[in-house]
N, C-alpha and C positions, 0 to 999 in steps of 0.2 A: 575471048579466052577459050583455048581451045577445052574440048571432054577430056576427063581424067581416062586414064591408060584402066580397062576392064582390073587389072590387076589390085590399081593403088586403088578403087574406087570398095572392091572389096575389104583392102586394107582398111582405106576410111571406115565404112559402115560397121567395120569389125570394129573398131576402137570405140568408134559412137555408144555402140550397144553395149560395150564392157562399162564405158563411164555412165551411162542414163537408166542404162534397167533398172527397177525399184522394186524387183522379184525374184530374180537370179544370180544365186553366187557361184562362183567359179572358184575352184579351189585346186592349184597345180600340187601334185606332189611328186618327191624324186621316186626311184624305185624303192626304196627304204620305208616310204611311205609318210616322208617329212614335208612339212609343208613351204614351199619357194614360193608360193603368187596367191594374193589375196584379190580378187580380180570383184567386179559386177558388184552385186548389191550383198556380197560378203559381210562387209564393216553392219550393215542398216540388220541384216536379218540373223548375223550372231554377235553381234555387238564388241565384239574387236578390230582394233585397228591392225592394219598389215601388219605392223611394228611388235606387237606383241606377240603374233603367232608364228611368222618367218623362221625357220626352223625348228619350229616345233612337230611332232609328231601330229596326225591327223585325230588319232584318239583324245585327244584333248576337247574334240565338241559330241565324243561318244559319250554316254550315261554310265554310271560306275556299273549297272547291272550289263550291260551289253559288251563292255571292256572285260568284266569278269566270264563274259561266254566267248569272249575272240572274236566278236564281230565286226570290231574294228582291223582283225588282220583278215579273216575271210572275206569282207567286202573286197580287198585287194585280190586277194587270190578268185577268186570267181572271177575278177575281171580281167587279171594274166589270163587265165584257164580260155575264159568264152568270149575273150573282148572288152564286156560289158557288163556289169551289173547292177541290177535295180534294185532300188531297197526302197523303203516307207517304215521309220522308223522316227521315235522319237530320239533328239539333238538336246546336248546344251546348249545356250547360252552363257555369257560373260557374266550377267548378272543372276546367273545360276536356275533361272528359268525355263523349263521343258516347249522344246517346237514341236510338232509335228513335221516333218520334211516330207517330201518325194525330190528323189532324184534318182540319178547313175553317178555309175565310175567307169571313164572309159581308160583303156590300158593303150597308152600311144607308143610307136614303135617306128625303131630308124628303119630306110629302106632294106637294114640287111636283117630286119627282124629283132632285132635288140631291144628288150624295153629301155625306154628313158625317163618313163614315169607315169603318171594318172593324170586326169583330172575331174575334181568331183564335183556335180552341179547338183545345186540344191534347192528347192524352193521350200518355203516354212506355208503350209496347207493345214497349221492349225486349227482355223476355222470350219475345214470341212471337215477335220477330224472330230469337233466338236458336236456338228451337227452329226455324222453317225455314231456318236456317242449317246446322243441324246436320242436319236429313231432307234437304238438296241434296247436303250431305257425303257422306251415309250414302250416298244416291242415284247420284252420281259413284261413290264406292270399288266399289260392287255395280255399273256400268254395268262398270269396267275389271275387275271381278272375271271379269263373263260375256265380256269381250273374251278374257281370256284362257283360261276355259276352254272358249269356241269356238276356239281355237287349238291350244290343248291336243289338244282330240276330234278335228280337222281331222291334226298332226302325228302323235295316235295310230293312225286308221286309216290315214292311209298306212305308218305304220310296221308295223305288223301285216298288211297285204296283200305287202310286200316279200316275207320268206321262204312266202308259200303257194304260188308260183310251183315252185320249186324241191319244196316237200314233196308238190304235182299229182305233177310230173315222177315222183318218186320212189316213189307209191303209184304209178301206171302200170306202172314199171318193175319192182314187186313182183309187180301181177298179169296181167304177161305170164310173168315166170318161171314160172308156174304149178307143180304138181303136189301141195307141201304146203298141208294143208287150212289148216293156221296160221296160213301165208306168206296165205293169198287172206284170213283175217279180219284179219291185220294190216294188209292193203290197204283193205277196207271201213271198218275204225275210220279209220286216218288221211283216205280220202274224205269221212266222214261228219264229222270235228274240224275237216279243211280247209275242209268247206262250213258250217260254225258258223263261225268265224275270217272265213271270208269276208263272212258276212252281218253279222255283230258292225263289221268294220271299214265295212260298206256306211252303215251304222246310223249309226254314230259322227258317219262325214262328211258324212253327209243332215242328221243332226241339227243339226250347227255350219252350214252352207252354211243351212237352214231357220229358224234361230235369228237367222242374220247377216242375213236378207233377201236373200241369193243366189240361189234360185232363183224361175223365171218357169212358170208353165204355161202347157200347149200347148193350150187349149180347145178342143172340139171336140164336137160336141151327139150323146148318148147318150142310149141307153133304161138307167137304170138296171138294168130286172127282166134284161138279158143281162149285166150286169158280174156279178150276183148268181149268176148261172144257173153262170157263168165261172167264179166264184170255187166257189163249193160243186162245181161237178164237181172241179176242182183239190186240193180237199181231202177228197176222199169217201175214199182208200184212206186217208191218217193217220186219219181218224175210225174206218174198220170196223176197220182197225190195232189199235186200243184198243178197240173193242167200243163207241165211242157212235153214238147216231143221228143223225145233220147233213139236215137238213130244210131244203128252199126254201117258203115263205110269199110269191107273188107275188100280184097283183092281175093281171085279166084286160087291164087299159088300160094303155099306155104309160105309163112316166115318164119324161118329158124334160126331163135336164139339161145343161148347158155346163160341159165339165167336162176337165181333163188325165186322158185315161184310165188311165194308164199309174199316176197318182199317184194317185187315187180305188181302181184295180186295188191297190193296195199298202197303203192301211187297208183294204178289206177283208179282203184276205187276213191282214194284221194282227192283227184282230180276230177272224176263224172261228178263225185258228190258236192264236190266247191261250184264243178258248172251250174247244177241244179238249182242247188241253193242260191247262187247270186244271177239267175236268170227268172225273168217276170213271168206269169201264168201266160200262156199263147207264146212262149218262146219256144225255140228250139237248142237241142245239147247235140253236135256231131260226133260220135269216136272213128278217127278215118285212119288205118295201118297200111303202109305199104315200104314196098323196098327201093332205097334209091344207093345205086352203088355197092357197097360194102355194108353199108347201115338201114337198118327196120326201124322204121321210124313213124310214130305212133303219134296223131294231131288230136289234140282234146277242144273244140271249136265250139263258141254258143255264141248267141246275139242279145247275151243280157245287158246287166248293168253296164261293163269295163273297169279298167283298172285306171285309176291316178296316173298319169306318166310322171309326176313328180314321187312317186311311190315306184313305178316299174321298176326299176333299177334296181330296187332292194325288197324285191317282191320274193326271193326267198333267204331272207334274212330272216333270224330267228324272231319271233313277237312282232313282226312287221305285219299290219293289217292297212287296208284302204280306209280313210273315213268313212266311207259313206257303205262299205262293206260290214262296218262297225254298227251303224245305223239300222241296217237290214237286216242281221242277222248279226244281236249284241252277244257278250258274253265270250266272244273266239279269243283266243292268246295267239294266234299268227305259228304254231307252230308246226299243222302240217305241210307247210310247202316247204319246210327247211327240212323237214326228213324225207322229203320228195327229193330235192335237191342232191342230201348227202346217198341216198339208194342208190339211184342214177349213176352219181359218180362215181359207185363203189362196183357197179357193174359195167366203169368204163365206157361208160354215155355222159351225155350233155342233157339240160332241158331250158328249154328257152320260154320265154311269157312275153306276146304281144296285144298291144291293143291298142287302139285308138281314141283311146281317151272313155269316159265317163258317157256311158249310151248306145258304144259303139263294139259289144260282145269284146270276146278275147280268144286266144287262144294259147295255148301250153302245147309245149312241141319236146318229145320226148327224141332221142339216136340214139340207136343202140348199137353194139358192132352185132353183124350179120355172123351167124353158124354156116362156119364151110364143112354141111351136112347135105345129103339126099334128102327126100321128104320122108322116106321110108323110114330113117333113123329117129324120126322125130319121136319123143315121149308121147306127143297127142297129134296125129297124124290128123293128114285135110281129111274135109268130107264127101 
């Protein structure tokens, strides 16, 4: 037997596909916009028979609210106008049931340009309409979840700054009495609890104010190698404290950045002080700055403990802590590396946390964009 002729063989597979689809309906209309051909999986996915709908108008499986805005006759006219028109809208049903659809309407035309009518294909995409239904839900309840617990963090630090005031007063008042050696450490520990408390509640409400989009930076163009220079002299006595070595790694050439000092000042010190603390006595803490490209890029490197990698990933996520950083140094709520994180990206940088697991140091990698500045211009010029 010989091969069907290219022509009927298109013919065939076109007829095929109209009678077997179980997803697309074909819907001819004249230019009136009346329906002649119930074609494809029409009958299965609006529930009428050809018979029933054959001259009827196409608005018949539009929604009364969609018939009352004309978008049963616009759908046509957009597709005379440009050809073609897509829509994703919801459909009746025979049984008075709402689809979701995607489809077109294409506008078909005789050789001399004349229209002769539409035809509308539709698939019923209920199901994914449902699922973005339900991730906008999901999406809303988790938008008023973080509303309130920026509300929360916001209420809790001011509540925990209230009585520090009063507890200042009263280690003062301890160690003026002076003479028992007891009386002067039970003055040091409440100083030393007061100024945890204080920083915890500083923490809390930078985090929500930072979360909320509340705060604005004060830009002002820096040589990064003197914020670095700042910071490690700042924390040289807690390093020799504990026995590690904190090292500055500069470059001889400026880096100039556009930057809120105050808040740049405040991930670093963030950061040397997490190295410190989660690195063993005889360790080492690197701060190494340099310029690659467009961005100043600032490595905070030690050979401590390391971080989880089942943890990395969400290493600055709010209240995220490592176990064994928990262990070492109990009592943290995980919040300063989430306002590390939101600083960063508020001055259009990135910061990155790697590590090799548990024993095997880390590092936090800050990019910032580069100042297209002279060295001259800088606020704090090299040395």
């Amino acid at each position: 037997m010989a091969d069907p002729h290219p022509r009927d063989l298109v013919t065939v597979l076109h007829q095929l596909f109209l009678t077997q689809t179980k997803e697309y309906a074909f819907i001819a209309l004249d230019p009136g916009g009346r329906i002649v051909a119930w074609a494809g999986a029409a009958e299965k996915v609006l529930g009428y028979s050809a018979e029933e709908v054959l001259g009827k108008p196409v608005s018949l499986i539009f929604t009364a609210e969609d018939r009352a805005r004309g978008l049963d006759q616009h759908e046509l006219a957009v597709a005379m106008h440009d050809s073609r028109a897509e829509d994703d809208r919801w459909h009746l049903r025979k049984d008075g049931n709402r689809i979701w659809v995607t489809g077109t309407v294409d506008a078909i035309r005789g050789a001399d340009g004349q229209l002769l009518g539409f035809v509308k294909t539709v698939r019923d995409r209920t199901d994914l309409r449902m699922q973005l239904d339900a991730l906008e839900n999901e999406l809303e309840l988790a938008r008023r979840a973080r509303e309130r617990t920026n509300q929360f963090l916001r209420t809790l630090g001011h509540e925990l700054r209230n009585p520090l005031a009063p507890l200042h007063s009263s280690a003062q008042i301890l160690e003026r009495i002076g003479g028992d050696e007891r009386v002067q450490r039970v003055a040091e520990i409440m100083h030393s609890q007061i100024a945890t408390l204080r920083s915890l509640a500083d923490d809390l409400m930078e985090a929500a104010r930072l979360d909320a989009g509340q705060l604005e930076l004060n830009r002002t163009r820096e040589d990064l190698r003197t914020l670095v220079e700042e910071c490690v002299s700042g924390h040289e006595g807690a390093a020799v404290g504990k026995g590690v070595q904190l090292e500055a790694v500069l470059p001889p050439q400026p880096l100039p950045v556009d930057i809120d000092r105050a808040r740049l000042l405040q991930v670093l010190n963030n950061l040397v002080s997490n190295a410190i603390k989660y690195t063993p006595a005889g360790g080492r803490v690197w701060c190494k700055a340099t310029q690659e490209d467009d961005d100043v890029v600032l490595r905070i490197e030690d050979n401590g403990m390391g971080i989880d990698p089942a943890v990395l990933p969400r290493i600055f996520d709010l209240f995220t802590r490592d176990p064994r950083a928990e262990q070492m140094e109990p009592g943290g709520m995980g919040i300063g590396l989430s306002v590390v994180h939101q600083v960063v990206r508020l001055h259009g940088g990135i910061v990155q946390a790697r590590s090799a697991g548990h024993g095997h140091g880390s590092e936090f990698m800050v990019r910032l964009p580069a100042a297209d500045a002279d060295a001259g211009e800088l606020a704090l010029g090299a040395a």
